[in-house]
C-alpha positions in Angstrom: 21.9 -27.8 9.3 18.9 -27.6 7.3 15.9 -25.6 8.6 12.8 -27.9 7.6 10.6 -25.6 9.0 11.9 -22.2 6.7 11.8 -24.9 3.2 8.1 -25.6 4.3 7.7 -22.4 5.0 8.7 -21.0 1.3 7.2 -23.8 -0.2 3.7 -22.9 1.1 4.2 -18.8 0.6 5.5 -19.9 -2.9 2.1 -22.0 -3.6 0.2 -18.5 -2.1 -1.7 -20.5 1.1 -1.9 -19.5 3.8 -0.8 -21.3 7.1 -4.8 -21.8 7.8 -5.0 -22.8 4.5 -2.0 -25.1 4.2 -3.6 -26.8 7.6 -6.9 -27.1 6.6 -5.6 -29.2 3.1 -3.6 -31.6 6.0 -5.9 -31.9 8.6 -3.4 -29.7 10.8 -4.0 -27.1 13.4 -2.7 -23.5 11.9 -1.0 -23.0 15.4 1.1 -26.4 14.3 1.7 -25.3 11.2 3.3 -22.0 12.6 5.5 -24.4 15.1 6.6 -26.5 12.0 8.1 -23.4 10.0 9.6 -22.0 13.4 11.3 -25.2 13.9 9.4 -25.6 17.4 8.3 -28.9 16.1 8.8 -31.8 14.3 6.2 -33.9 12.0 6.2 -37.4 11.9 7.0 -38.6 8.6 3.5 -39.8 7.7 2.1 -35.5 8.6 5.8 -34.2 6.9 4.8 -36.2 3.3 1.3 -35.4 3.6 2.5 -31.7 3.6 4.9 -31.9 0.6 2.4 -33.5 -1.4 -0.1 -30.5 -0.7 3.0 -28.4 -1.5 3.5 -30.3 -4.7 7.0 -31.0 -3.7 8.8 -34.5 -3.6 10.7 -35.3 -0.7 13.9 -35.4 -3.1 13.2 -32.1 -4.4 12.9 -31.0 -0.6 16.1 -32.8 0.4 18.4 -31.6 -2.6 20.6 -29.3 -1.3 21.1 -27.0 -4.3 19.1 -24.4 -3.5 17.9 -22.7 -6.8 19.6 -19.7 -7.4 17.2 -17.2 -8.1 17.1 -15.0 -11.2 18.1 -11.2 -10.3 19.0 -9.1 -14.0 16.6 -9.0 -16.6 17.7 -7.9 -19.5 16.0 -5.9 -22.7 15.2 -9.3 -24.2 13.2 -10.1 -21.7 10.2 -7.7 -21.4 6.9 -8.4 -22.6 4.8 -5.4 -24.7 1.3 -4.1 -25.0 -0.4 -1.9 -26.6 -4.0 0.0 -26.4 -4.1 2.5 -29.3 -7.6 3.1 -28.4 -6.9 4.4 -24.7 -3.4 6.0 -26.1 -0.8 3.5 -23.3 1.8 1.1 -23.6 2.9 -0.9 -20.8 6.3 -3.1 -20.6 6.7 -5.4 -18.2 10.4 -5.3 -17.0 10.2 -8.3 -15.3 8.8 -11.7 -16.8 5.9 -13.4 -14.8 6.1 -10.7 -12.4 2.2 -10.6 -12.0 3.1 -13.8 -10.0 5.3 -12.2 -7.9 4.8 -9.5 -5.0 6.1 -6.9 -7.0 4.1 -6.1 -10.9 6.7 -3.4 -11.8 6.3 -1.6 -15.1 7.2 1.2 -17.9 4.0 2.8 -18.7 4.1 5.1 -21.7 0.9 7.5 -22.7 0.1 9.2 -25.7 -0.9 12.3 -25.9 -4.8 12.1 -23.5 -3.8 8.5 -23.1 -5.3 6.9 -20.3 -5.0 3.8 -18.3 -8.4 1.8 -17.2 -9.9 2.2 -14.7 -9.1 -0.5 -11.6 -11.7 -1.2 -8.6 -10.8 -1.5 -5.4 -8.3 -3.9 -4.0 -5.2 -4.8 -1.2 -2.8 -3.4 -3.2 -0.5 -0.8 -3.0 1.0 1.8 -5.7 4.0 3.2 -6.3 5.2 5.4 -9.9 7.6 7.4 -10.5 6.7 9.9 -13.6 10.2 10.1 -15.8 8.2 12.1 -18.3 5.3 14.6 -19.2 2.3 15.2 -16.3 0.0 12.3 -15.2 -3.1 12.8 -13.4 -4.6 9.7 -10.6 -8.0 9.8 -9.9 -7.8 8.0 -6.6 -11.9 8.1 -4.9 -13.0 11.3 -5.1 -10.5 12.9 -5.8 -7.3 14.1 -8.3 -3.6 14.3 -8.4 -1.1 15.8 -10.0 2.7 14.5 -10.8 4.9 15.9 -12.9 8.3 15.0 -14.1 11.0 13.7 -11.3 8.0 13.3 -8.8 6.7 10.2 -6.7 3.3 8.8 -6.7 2.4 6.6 -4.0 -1.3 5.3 -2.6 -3.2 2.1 -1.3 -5.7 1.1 -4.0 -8.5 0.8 -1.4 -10.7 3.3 -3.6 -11.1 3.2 -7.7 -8.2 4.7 -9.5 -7.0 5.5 -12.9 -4.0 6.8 -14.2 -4.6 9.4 -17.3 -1.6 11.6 -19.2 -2.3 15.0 -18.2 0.7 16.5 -20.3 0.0 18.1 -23.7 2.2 15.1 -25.3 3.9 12.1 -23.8 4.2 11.0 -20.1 6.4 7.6 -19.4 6.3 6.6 -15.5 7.8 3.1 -13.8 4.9 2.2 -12.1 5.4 -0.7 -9.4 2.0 -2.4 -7.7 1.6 -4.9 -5.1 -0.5 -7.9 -5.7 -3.3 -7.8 -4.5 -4.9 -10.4 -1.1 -8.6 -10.0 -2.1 
């Protein structure tokens, strides 16, 4: 049996609203959108095609039972590259269009006093975990130090940089949540 409700549901987290969001664009309460993707309640058609419209879905794409598988390898192929020379990193993005995903994770490589800029603060979490070299995080007032085989995690609710603190090169995976500012 399909679960309207759980389909809307995706659809809207997929579009990044949220359920007061999703209700304000159809003229619904929050609290009845919240029913709707608990399968408490049931929309007229009229409300249920107002809602996949706003979802910028068509009621056949909703219907069609083949769900689409999603993509779970990524190979070498499939990273994306970029380079600073004049702050000494390179960053790869392991996974394609990730920055629109809940996830950013990436291989971060420094040069010898390579640095990363400098972010402001936001919602988002941190994780790395340093493969290489020494790295430094400035996170606020105050500094951190990670060496090879060590974790690195923080909330970014303070300024923060990353800076290779190894007399040569530092590579980390670096994983960051996005952000809900």
């Amino acid at each position: 049996m399909m679960q309207i409700g759980k389909k809307i549901k995706n659809l809207r987290l997929k579009k990044g609203l949220t359920q007061e969001e999703l209700g304000e664009r159809t003229d619904l309460s929050k609290g009845y959108i919240s029913q709707l993707e608990r399968d408490l309640s049931s929309p007229s058609i009229e409300t249920f095609f107002n809602i996949l419209e706003v979802l910028g879905c068509s009621p056949k794409q909703f219907f069609d039972e083949e769900e689409q598988v999603q993509k779970v390898v990524y190979d070498e192929n499939e990273k994306t590259f970029f380079v600073d020379e004049e702050k000494g990193y390179e960053i790869q993005w392991l996974v394609p269009e990730s920055n629109e995903k809940e996830m950013e994770p990436i291989y971060l490589t420094f040069k010898k006093n390579g640095m990363f800029k400098e972010f402001e603060p936001s919602l988002s979490e941190t994780f790395a975990y340093v493969l290489s070299g020494r790295v430094m995080v400035k996170l606020g007032n105050r500094t951190y130090v990670a060496k090879k085989g060590e974790s690195i995690y923080y909330d970014a609710s303070q300024k923060h940089q990353i800076i290779n603190d190894f007399d040569g090169k530092s590579e980390l995976i670096l994983v960051v949540t996005e952000s809900y500012l």
